[in-house]
C-alpha positions, 0 to 999 in steps of 0.5 A: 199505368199510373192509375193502376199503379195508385188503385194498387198502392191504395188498395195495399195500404188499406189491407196493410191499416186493416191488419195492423188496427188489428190486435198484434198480440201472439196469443193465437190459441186463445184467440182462435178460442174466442173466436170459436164461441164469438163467429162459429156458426153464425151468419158471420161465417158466410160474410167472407164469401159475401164479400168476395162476391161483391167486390168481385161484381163491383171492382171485376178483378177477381183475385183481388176480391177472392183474397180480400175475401179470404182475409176478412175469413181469417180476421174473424177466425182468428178474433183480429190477431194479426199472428193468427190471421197470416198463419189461418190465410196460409196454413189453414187456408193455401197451404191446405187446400193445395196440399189436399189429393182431390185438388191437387187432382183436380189440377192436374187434370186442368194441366193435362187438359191444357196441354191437349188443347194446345196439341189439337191446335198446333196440330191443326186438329180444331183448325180442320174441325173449324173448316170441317164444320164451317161446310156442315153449320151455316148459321149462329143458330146451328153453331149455338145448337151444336155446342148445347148438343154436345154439352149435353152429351158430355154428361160424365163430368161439369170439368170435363165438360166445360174444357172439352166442348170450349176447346171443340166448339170455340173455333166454329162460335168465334166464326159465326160471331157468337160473343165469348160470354155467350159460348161461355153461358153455353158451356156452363149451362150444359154442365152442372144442369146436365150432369145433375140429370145424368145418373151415370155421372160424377154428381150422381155418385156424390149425391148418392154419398149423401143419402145415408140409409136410403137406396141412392142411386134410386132416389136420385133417378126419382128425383130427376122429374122434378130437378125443375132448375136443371130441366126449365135452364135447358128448355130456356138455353134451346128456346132462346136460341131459336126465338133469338131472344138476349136480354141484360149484358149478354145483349150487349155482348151478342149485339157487338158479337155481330159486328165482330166483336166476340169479346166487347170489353178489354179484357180479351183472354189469348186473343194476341196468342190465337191471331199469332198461331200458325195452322198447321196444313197437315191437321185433319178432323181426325186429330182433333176427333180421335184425342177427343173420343179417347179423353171420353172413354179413358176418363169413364174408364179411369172413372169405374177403375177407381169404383172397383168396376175391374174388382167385381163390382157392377158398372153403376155402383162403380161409378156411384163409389168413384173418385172423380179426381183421380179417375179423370187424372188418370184417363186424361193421362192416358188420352194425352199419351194416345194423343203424342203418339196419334200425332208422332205416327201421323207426323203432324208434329215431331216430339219436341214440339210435342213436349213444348205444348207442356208449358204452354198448356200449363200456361194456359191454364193459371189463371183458372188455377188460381182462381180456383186455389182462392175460391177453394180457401175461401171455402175453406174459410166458411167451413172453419167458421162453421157456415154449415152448422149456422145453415143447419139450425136456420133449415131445422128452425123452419123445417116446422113450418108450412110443409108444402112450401118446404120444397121452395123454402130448400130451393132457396136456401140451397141457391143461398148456400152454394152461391156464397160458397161456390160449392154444389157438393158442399151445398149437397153434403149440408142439406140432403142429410137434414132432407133425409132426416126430417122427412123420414118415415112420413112423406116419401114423395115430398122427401124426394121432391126436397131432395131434388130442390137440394140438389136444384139450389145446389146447381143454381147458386153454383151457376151464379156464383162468381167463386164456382169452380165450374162456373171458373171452368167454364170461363176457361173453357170459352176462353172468356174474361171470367167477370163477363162470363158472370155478369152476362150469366147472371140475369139468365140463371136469376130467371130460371130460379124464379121460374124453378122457385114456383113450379117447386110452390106447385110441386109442393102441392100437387106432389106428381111431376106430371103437373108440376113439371109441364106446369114449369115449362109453360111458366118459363115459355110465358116468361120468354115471350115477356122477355122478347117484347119487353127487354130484348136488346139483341140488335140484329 
């Protein structure tokens, strides 16, 4: 205790020295000026997340490091002002990104999403489903394949995702001792990758936002073959399962999983508050199952209502115009009262504890919200220093070069983008216009090849990212300590943009994804095999 205690009041002072070294003059317009022509839209715009990153790898405490993050971002938008670092960390930061409708929708669906697993389990809806799968999975394997099945099933949304297959595969992991970290990879790895593939999904509506004067739903489903990232993370996920092949920490973590210890380090999310819950006896399969089918259709519903799918407009293109956030608010709303009331009839629990599951799953739920409320005014950092004007110029400058290699070279600067940032969106809302832009009128074909790699960096530093919102979901989701969730992630995703970084090479070239795309999958099976004679370090 006294330890932390010093390493706090140490790491209190050092901020304290770094903002008082700074300028204390009030002059914040000025400053804010200069600061404008000195940082703005250079590479120091993306040192905030730079920073933040490291430190969380380093240190693994997150808030801390997302904060400190955020403070250098302040310090350089401000030109070391001291007035103006606190006003632009709360103002332009906090304050604003919590104040935003899409994030504050995005919470509360975390909230309503929280309470409802609280409700299954006090219900003894995922107990029965724990029992119920028990009979139906006999093995690690089974377990593991039936939570990427249902990622994959799961395809509306990468939030949805994350928090409904955690809450439903979690019981059936833990008792086949699949290690958190591991449960965690899982869900993230059926998320983005697979709503990325999905053209009825949220990440398709937002791409085809993005491609002005082109058919965007089209191009997307084009673009599908040869989302090699996407596609080679799948096959990697099911063919490691089968081989039984783990490699880096998330060995270490599957090896202790073993011997029944789902966890491994001493960071142990809701492990106290899950051995002291009591099973409800009354709980059956169906009050996990009918919450969970009315969170589907209620949020597709909510989904294509916010797109004018009720006005008139078709199902596609209500989806393709939806608001995400307030279309799963208001489906997750409507399966939570589905849900009260299932359990009211069914007499599984009365109302008022109905209504404690409130807090409780609002309790559940913060750090998620926390980090996620830093990651986004880290964000919010980068965009006011201008990183997507810096990465504008660096695309273009090399737009000139050797064609072929572009697809590879966005690849890259897309996993760059999104893995600094933490955002696909904003990676999609940076490069897919410059996509468009340089290649139109010449090649179609590689302007769509281009456009997937956009879309397949996006995913992939989204998945690496430690400051991800989908990448935090998922730790929430698994119930895993989120710097593990990262760090066991890590080496997967870095192998499958390896893979992914040279089929896009090939598909430069070849420009069909009937060569390119199997071409990818035997590169990554070789891989495999390397991996499983040279560093698999699954003891069993």
């Amino acid at each position: 205790m006294k330890s932390n205690l010093k390493k706090w009041s140490l790491g209190f002072s050092m901020i304290m020295l770094m903002l008082l070294a700074s300028p204390l003059t009030a002059l914040a317009a000025e400053e804010e000026t200069a600061a404008s022509a000195k940082f703005y839209g250079t590479f120091w715009a993306l040192i905030p997340p730079i920073v933040a990153i490291a430190l969380a790898l380093i240190t693994k405490e997150v808030y801390s490091s997302l904060f400190a993050g955020i403070l250098v971002g302040a310090l350089f938008y401000s030109n070391f002002s001291f007035e103006g670092t606190v006003l632009h960390i709360f103002e332009g930061g906090l304050i604003s990104v919590l104040t935003s409708s899409y994030n504050m929708g995005i919470l509360i669906f975390l909230v309503i999403l929280g309470t409802m697993v609280c409700l299954m389990n006090r219900a003894g809806g995922s107990a029965a489903f724990g029992r119920w799968a028990g009979t139906k999975i006999k093995t690690r394997v089974g377990a593991e394949l039936a939570t990427i099945v249902l990622g994959v099933l799961i395809f509306i949304d990468d939030y949805f995702n994350c928090l409904t297959v955690g809450s439903v595969m979690r019981p059936v992991t833990d008792k086949h001792n699949v290690s958190r970290a591991k449960l965690a990879y899982l869900i993230d790895a059926t998320a983005a990758p697979v709503c990325i593939i999905a053209p009825i999904s949220s990440w398709a509506a937002a791409v085809s936002g993005f491609v002005e004067g082109e058919d965007g739903i089209s191009l997307f489903v084009h673009a599908i073959p040869y989302n090699f990232y996407a596609l080679l993370t799948i096959f990697m996920m099911i063919a490691m399962v089968f081989m039984k092949v783990e490699f880096g920490p998330m060995g270490v973590h599957e090896t202790n999983a073993l011997k029944g210890d789902i966890y491994t380090t001493a960071g142990r999310p809701y492990a106290n508050a899950e051995g002291d819950a009591k099973v409800n006896p009354r709980g059956k399969v169906i009050d996990l199952l009918i919450p969970i089918i009315s969170l589907v259709i209620c949020c597709v519903i909510g989904m294509i209502y916010t797109g004018g799918f009720f006005s008139g407009t078709d199902f596609v293109t209500a989806f393709s115009q939806s608001d995400a956030s307030v279309g799963l608010v208001l489906g997750s709303f409507f399966a939570l009262v589905i849900t009260i009331v299932l359990y009211l009839v069914r007499r599984v629990m009365n109302f008022r504890d109905c209504m404690a599951c409130l807090p409780e799953g609002f309790k559940a739920m913060v750090p998620a919200i926390l980090i996620l409320s830093f990651a986004w005014t880290l964000k919010a950092m980068t965009d006011s220093l201008g990183a997507s004007d810096f990465v504008y110029s660096v695309v273009k400058s090399s737009a000139g070069g050797l064609m072929n290699l572009l697809p590879a070279i966005i690849f890259v600067i897309g996993a760059v983008i999104a893995f600094a940032t933490g955002t696909s969106w904003g990676t999609f809302g940076i490069l897919i216009p410059i996509v468009v832009d340089v290649f139109s009128g010449t090649n179609h074909e590689l302007m769509i090849i281009s456009i997937s790699a956009c879309m397949a960096g996006a995913v992939c530093g989204d998945h690496c990212s430690p400051i991800s919102d989908t990448t935090i979901m998922a730790s929430a989701g698994a119930q895993c300590d989120h710097v593990n969730h990262v760090t066991t992630q890590l080496p997967y995703a870095l192998m499958a943009a390896v893979v992914s970084f040279v089929t896009y090479i090939i598909a430069g070239f070849v420009q069909t994804p009937w060569i390119a795309l199997p071409a990818g999958f035997v590169l990554m099976f070789l891989t495999l095999l390397v991996v499983r004679f040279k560093f698999d370090t699954l003891k069993m």
